[in-house]
N, C-alpha and C positions, 0 to 999 in steps of 0.2 A: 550880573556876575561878569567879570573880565574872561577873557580868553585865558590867560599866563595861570589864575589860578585855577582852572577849570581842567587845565592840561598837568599841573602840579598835583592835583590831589588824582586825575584820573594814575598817575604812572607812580606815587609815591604815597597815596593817601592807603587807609585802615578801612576796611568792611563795618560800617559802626549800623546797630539797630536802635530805631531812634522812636520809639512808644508815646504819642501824645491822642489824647481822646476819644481811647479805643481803637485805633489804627495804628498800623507798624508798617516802617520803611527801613528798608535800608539803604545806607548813603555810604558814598566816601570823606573820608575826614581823616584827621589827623587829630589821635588822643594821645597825650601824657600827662606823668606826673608833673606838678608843679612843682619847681626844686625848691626850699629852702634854703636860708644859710646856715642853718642844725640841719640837717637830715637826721630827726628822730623817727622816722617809717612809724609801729604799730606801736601804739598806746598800750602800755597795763592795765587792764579793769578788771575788775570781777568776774568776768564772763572768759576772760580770756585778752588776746593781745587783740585790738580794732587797727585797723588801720584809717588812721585821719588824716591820710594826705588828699590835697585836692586835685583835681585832673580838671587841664585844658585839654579845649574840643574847639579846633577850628576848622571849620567845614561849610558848604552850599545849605545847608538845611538851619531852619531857623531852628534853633533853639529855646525853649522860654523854661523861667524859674516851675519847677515841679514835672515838667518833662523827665522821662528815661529813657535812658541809652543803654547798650548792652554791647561789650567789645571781648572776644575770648572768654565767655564765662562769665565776665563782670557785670556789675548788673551797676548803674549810675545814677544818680537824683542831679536833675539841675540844678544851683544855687541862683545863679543868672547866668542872662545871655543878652546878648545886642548886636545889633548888626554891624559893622564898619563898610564907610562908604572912601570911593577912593573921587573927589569929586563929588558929582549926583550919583555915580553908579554906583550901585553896591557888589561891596566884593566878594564878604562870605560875612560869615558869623561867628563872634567868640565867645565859647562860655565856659565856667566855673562848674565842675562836678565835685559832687563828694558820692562815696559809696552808698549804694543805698542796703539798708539792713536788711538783714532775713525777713521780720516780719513785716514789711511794707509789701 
């Protein structure tokens, strides 16, 4: 992990709980929405309106596909994640959320 981002996410990053294989951490990171160029937010179904937008997570903590994250409430399924490296070092991790449903 570099210094620059270590000190970005300590003074700027989000409390995120991040649940993989029985064990829970939490980190700092940085979560949002992914913008599209429709901003259509929550879906019509049957059930009521979903919201299907995706959330990036870039943060120290590895992330892997079927991981959860929890930020304010929200509760997150990872779609994927991979590390990005600046050089050999690595410098954090990016990944792809969507919400995860009730019943999961």
């Amino acid at each position: 992990m570099t210094r620059w981002v270590e000190r970005i996410l300590a003074r700027y990053g989000q409390e995120v709980t991040v649940e993989r294989e029985g064990r829970t951490e939490t980190v700092r990171a940085f979560l949002q929405p992914v913008r599209e160029r429709r901003e259509l937010g929550a879906e019509p179904s049957a059930a009521g309106r979903l919201d299907g937008r995706l959330w990036l997570y870039l943060g120290r903590a590895a992330l892997e596909e079927g991981d959860l994250a929890a930020w304010e409430g929200r509760r997150f399924r990872v779609r994927s994640g991979r590390p990005l490296y600046i050089g050999a070092r690595l410098s954090h991790w990016r990944a792809v959320l969507e919400r995860a449903r009730e019943a999961e």
